[in-house]
DOVONU-517990 format. One record per residue: residue in three letters; x, y negated, z of N, C-alpha, C, O in turn. Coordinates in steps of 0.2 Angstrom, whole numbers, padded with zeros to 4 digits, always signed. Layout:
# DOVONU-517990
ALAXYZXYZXYZXYZ ...
***
This chain:
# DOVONU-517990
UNK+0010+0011+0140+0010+0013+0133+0016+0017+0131+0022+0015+0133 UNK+0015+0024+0127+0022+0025+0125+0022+0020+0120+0019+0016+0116 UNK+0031+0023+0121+0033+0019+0115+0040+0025+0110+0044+0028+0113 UNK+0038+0024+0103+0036+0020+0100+0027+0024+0100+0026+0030+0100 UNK+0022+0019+0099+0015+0018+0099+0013+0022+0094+0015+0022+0088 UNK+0008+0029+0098+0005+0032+0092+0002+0030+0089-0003+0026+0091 UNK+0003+0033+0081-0006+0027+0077-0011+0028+0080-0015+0023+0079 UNK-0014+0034+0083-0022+0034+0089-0021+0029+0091-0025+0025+0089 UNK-0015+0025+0096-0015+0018+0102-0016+0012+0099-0015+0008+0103 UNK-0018+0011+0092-0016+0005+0088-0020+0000+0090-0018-0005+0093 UNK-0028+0002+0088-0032-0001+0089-0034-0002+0098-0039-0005+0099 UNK-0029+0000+0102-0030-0003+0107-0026-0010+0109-0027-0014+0113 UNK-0019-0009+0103-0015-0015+0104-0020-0021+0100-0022-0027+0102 UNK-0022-0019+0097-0026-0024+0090-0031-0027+0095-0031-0033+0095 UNK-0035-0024+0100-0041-0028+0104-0039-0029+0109-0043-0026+0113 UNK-0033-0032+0113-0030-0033+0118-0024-0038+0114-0020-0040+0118 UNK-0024-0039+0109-0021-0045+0109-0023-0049+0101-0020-0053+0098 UNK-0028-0047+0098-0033-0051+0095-0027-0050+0089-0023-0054+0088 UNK-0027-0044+0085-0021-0043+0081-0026-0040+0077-0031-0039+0080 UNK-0024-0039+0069-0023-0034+0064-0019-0031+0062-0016-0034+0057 UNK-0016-0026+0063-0011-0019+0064-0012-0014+0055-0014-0008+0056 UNK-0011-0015+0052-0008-0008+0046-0002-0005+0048+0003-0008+0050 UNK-0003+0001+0046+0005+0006+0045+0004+0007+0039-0001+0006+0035 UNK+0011+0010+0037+0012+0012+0032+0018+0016+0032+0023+0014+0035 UNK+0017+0024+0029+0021+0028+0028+0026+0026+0023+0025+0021+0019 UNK+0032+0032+0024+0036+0031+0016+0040+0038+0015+0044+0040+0019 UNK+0038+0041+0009+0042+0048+0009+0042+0049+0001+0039+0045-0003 UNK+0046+0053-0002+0049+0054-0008+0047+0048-0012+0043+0048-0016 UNK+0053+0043-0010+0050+0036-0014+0043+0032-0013+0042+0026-0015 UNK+0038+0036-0009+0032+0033-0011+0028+0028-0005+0032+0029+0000 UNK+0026+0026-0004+0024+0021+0001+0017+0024+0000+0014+0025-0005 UNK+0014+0026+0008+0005+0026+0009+0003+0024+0015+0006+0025+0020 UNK-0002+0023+0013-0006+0021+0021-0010+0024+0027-0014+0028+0027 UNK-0006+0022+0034-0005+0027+0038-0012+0025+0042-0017+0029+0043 UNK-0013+0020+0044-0017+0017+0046-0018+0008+0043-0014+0003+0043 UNK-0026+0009+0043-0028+0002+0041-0033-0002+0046-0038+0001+0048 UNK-0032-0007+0047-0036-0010+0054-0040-0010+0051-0040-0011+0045 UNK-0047-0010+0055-0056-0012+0053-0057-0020+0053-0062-0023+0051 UNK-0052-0023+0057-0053-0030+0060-0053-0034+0056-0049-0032+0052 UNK-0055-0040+0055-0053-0045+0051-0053-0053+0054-0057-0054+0059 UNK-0050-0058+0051-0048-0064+0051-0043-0065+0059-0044-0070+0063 UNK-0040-0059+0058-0034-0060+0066-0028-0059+0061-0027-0057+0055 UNK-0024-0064+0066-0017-0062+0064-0014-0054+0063-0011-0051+0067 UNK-0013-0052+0054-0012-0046+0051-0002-0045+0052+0003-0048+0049 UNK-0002-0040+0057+0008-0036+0056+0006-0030+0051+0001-0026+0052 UNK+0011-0030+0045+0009-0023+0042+0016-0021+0044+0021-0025+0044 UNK+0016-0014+0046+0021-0012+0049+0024-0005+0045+0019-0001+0043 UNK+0029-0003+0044+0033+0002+0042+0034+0009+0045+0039+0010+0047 UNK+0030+0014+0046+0035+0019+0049+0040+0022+0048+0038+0025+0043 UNK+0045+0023+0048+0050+0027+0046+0051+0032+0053+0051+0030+0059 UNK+0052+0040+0051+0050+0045+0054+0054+0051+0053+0053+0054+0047 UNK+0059+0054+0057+0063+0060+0054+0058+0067+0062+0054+0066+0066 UNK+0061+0071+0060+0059+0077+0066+0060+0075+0073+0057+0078+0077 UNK+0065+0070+0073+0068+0070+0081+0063+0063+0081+0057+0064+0084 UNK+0064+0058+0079+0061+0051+0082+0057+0046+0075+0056+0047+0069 UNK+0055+0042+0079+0052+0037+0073+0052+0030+0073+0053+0028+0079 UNK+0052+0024+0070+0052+0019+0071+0049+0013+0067+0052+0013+0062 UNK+0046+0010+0068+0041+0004+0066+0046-0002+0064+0051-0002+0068 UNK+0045-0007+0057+0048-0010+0055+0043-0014+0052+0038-0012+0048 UNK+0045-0021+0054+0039-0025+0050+0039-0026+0044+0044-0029+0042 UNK+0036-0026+0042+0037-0028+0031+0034-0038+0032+0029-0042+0033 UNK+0039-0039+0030+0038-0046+0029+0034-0050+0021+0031-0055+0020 UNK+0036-0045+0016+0033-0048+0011+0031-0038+0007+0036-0034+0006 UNK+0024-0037+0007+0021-0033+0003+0022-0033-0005+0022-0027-0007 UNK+0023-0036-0008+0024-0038-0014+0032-0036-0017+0033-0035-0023 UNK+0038-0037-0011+0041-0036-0013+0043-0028-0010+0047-0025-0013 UNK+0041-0025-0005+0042-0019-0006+0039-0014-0011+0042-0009-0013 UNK+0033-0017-0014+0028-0012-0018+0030-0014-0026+0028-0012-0031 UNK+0034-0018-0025+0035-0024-0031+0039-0019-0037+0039-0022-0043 UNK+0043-0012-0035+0046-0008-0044+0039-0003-0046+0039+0002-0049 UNK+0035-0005-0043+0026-0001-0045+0025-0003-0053+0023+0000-0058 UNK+0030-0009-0053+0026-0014-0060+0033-0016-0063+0038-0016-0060 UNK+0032-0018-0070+0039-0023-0071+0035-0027-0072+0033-0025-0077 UNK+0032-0032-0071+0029-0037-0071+0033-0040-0062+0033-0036-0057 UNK+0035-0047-0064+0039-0050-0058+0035-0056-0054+0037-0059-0049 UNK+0029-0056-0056+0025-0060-0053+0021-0059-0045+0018-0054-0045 UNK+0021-0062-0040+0017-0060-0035+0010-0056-0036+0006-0058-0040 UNK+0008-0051-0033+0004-0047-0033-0001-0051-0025-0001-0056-0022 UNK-0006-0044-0026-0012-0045-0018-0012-0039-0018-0010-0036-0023 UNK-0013-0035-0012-0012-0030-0011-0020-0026-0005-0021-0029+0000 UNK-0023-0021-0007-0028-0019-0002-0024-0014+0002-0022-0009+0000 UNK-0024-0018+0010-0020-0012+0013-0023-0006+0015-0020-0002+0019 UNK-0029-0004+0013-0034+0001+0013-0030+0008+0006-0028+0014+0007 UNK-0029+0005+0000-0027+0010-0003-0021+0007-0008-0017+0010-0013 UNK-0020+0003-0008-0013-0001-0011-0013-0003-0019-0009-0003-0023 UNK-0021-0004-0019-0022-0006-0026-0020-0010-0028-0020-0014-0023 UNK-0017-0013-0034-0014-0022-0033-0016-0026-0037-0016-0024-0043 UNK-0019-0032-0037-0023-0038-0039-0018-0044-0041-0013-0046-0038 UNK-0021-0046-0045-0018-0050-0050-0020-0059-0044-0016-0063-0042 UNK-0026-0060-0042-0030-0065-0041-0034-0061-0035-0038-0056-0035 UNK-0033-0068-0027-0037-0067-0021-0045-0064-0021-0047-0060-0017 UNK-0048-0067-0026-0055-0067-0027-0055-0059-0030-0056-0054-0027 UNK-0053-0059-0036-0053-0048-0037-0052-0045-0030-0056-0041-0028 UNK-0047-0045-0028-0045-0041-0020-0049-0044-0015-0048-0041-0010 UNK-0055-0050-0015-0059-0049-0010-0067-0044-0012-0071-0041-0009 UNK-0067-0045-0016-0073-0041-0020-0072-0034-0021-0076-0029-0022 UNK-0066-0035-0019-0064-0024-0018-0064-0022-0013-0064-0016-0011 UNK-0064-0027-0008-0061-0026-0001-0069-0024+0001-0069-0020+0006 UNK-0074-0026-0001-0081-0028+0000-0081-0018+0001-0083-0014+0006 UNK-0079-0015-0007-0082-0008-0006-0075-0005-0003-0077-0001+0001 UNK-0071-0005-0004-0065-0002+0000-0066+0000+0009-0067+0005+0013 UNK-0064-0005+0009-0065-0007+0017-0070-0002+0020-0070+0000+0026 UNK-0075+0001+0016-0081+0007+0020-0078+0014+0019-0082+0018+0019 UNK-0071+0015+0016-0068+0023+0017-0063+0022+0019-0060+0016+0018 UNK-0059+0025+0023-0056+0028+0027-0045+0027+0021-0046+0028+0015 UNK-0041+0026+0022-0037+0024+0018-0035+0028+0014-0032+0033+0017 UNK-0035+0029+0008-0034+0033+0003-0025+0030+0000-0021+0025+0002 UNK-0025+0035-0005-0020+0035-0008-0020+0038-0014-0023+0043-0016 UNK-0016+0033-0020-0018+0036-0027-0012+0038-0030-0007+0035-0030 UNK-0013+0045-0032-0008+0049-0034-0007+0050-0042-0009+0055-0044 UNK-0004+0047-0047-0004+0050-0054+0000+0055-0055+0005+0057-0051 UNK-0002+0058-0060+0003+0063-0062+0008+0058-0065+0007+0052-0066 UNK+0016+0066-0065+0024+0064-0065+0023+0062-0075+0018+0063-0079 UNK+0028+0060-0075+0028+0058-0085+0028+0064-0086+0030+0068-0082 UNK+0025+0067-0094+0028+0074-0094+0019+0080-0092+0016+0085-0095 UNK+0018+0077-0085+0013+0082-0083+0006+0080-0087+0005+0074-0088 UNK+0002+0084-0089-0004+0084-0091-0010+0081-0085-0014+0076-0085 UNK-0009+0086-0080-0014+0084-0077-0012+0084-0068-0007+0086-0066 UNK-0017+0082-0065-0016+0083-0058-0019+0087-0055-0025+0088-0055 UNK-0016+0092-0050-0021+0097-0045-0023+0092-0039-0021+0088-0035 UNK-0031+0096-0042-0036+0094-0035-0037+0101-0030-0039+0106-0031 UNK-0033+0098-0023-0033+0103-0019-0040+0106-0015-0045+0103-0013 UNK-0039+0112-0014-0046+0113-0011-0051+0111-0007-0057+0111-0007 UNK-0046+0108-0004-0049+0103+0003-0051+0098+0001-0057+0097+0004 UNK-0050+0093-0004-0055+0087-0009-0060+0089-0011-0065+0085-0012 UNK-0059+0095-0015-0064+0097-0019-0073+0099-0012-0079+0098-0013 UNK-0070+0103-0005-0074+0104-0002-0077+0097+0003-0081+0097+0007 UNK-0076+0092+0001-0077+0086+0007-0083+0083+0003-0082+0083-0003 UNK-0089+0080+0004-0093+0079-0001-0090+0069+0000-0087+0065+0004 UNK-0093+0070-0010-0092+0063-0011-0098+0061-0015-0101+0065-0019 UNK-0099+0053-0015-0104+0051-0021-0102+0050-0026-0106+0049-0031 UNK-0094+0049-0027-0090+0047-0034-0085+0052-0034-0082+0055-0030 UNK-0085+0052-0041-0078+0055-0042-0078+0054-0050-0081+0053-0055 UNK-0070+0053-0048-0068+0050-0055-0063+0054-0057-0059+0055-0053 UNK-0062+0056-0064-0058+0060-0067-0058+0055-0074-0062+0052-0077 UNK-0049+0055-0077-0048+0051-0082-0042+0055-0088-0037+0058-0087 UNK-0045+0056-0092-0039+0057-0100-0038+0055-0103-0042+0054-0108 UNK-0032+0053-0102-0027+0051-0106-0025+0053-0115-0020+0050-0118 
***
């Protein structure tokens, strides 16, 4: 295996040692998801990349709640879907999300900056078909 492991190899550490494996990126402030395991009820590492031009490196996240935790001023523990990083008040909402979540591919949710009106939708979303779409104003 190289090392450090590309996210293509993940899923091979995951079923060779009965693991559940998340990445997660981090760039201008923002934390997203690089990869989310399919597997469930294995012992879950969510793991960090940190990544410059030259090299990269994997860093365990020990508590989600407390990295994702300036999202909110609200100080109370969170639940976290590591699929799109939506955050839940209560286990049972985040299982019943997980239900529709868990059948697309890891997204990320982007709002517009304070200030901005609205958000550009890039060509390439616009061309990919979907059954939903959701558009909101404010």
């Amino acid at each position: 295996m190289e090392c450090p492991l590309p996210l293509n190899k993940i899923p091979i550490v995951e079923r060779l040692n009965n693991l559940r494996i998340n990445v997660f990126g981090y760039e201008e402030n923002e934390v997203f998801p690089l990869y989310a395991s399919k597997r469930v009820d294995e012992e879950c590492f969510n793991l960090l990349l940190i990544a410059n031009e030259e090299t990269q490196h994997y860093c365990l996240i020990r508590n989600m709640s407390r990295l994702l935790g300036d999202l909110t001023k609200h100080k109370t523990k969170h639940h976290y879907c590591y699929r799109c990083l939506h955050r839940f008040a209560k286990v049972e909402i985040l299982k019943e999300h997980l239900q529709y979540c868990s059948e697309h591919s890891p997204q990320h949710i982007k709002m517009p900056e304070k200030g901005e009106k609205f958000y550009q939708i890039s060509e390439r979303a616009l061309s990919t078909s979907s059954s939903l779409y959701h558009l909101c104003g404010f």
